[in-house]
N, C-alpha and C positions, 0 to 999 in steps of 0.2 A: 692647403692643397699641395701636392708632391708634385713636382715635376715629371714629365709626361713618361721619362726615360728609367723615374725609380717604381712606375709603376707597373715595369715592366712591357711596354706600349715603346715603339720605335717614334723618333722626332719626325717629322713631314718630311724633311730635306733628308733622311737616313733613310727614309722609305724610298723616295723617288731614285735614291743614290743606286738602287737594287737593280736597276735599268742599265747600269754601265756594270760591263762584263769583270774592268777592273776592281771594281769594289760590292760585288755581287757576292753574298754572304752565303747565297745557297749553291755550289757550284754543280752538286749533283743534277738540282732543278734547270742550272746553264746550260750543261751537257745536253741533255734532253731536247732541248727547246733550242739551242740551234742547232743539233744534228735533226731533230723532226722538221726544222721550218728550210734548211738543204733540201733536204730531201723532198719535200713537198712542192719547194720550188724549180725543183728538178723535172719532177713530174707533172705540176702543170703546165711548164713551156713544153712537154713531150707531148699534153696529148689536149692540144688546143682546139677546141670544138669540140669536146668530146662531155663524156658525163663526168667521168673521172677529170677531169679540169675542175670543172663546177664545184666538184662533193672536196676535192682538196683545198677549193682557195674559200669554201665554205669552214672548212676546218681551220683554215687558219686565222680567218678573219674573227671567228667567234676563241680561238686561244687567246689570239691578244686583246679581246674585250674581257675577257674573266681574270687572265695575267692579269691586266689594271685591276683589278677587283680583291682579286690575293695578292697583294705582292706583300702583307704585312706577315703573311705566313714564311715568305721568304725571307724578309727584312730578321724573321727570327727564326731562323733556320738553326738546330742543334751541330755539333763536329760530324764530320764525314761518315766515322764509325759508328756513332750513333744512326744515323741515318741509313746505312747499311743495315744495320741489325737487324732495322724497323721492315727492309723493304723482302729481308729474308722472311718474311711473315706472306712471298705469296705459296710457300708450300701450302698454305693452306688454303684459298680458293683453287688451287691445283689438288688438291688432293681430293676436295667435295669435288669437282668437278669430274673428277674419275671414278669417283663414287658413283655419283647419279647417272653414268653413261654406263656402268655395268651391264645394267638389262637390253642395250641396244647390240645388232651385231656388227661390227665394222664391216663395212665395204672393200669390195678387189680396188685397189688402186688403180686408175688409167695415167699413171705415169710416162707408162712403154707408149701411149699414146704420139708423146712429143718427142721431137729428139733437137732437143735444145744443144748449142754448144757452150762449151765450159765458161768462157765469156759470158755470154750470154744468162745463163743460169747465176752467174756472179752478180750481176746487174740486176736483174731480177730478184735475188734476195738483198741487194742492200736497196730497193725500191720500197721491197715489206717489212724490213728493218726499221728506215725512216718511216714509211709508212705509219707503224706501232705507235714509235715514238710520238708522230704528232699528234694521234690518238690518246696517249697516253697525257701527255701532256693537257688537252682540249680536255679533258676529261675531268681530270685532276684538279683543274683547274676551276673548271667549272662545277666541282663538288666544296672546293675551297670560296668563291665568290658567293654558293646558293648560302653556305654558313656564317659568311661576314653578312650578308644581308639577313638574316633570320639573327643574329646579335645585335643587329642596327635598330629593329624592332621589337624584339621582343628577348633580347636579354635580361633586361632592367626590371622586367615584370614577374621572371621565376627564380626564387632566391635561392633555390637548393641548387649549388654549382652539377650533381650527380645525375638530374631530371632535366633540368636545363641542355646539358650533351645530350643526354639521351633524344630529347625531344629534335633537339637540332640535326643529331645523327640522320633520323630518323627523317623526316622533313628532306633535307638535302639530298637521300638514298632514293627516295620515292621518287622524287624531281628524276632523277638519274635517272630509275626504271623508269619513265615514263619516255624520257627521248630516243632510249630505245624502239620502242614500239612504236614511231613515226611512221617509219615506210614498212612497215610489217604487224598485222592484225593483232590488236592485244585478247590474245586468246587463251586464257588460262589451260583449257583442253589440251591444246595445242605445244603450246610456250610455257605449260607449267613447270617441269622442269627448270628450264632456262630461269624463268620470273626466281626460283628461289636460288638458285645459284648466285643469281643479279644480287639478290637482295644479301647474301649472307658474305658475299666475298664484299659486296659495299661496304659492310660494315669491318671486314678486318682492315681495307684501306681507309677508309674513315680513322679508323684507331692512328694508321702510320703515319697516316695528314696532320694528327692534330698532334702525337706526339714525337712522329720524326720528322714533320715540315713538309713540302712540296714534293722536293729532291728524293726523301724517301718512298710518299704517295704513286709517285710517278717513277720512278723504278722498279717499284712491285708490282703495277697494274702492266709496265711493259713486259715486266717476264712474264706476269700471268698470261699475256696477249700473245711472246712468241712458242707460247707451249701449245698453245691451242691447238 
């Protein structure tokens, strides 16, 4: 039997090491994850008793439960430019996404509405900035934790490494599309659209996940989020 580290698998005490910033291997998944959990924490001491309190320290409580869950994705986090490369890959659920909205007509903007001041509107986007990010991150994450569990179980039993992803991909995508549809009716009528977008951009961050790591995953799902 090899030792844990030639088989490419991180040592327990190298995993849990991934938790301090100083020897935190993935640093693009760092950035993320404490510019998201600022900002979150920003805005729920802003808006106490409110819904938006509740739905942000809901997000944040269920990041750090899925974090623990990946962190071995981090523990093996590829170089920074790799990682880049990977998260350059959201042109493409930006681009299906502009696809399938062709047939709709944009709306007048009520902009002229508000007259926010310059302050003001600064605050306001780094609110949805962080925002993204903690999204991105909860997300990520929790596509990364449904896959170490779906390996914990049922690795071992499909030997073909090609079906095995697939199956896993595939599994963990679904999960995702479903928590979607939580506070909004799963209505294919409706949501079809959207359902397939969900499902085909899952799967090109799925690809970043597994082979640019966290940092990359969640880098692309954030651009894809601030194009929206």
């Amino acid at each position: 039997m090899k030792p844990e580290e030639d088989r490419g698998e991180p040592r327990a005490e190298n995993v849990a090491s991934q938790l301090q910033p100083k020897t935190c291997k993935d640093k693009l998944f760092l950035f993320f994850w404490v510019g998201g959990f600022l900002g979150g924490l920003w805005m729920s001491l802003q808006s106490v008793g409110h819904l938006l309190q509740f739905n942000i320290n809901n997000l944040m409580i269920t990041s750090i439960v899925f974090m623990l869950m990946s962190l071995n994705f981090v523990a093996k986090a590829p170089t920074i430019d790799r990682q880049i490369a990977y998260a350059s890959l959201a042109v493409i659920p930006i681009a299906i996404r502009w696809a399938l909205n062709q047939p709709s007509v944009a709306g007048v903007g009520n902009a002229s509405l508000f007259d926010f001041s310059t302050l003001q509107q600064i605050l306001y986007t780094l609110q949805v900035v962080s925002l993204w990010m903690l999204v991105a991150v909860n997300e990520e994450c929790f596509r990364a934790a449904m896959m170490n569990v779906f390996d914990a179980f049922a690795s071992n039993r499909i030997s073909n490494p090609l079906t095995r992803d697939t199956i896993k991909l595939t599994t963990a995508n679904l999960l995702w599309l479903l928590f979607h549809f939580i506070q909004r009716p799963f209505d294919p009528t409706v949501y079809g659209y959207y359902m397939l977008w969900l499902i085909l951009s899952g799967m090109v961050m799925s690809f970043a996940l597994l082979k640019g790591g966290l940092g990359a995953a969640v880098t692309l799902h954030f651009i894809v989020n601030m194009t929206a």
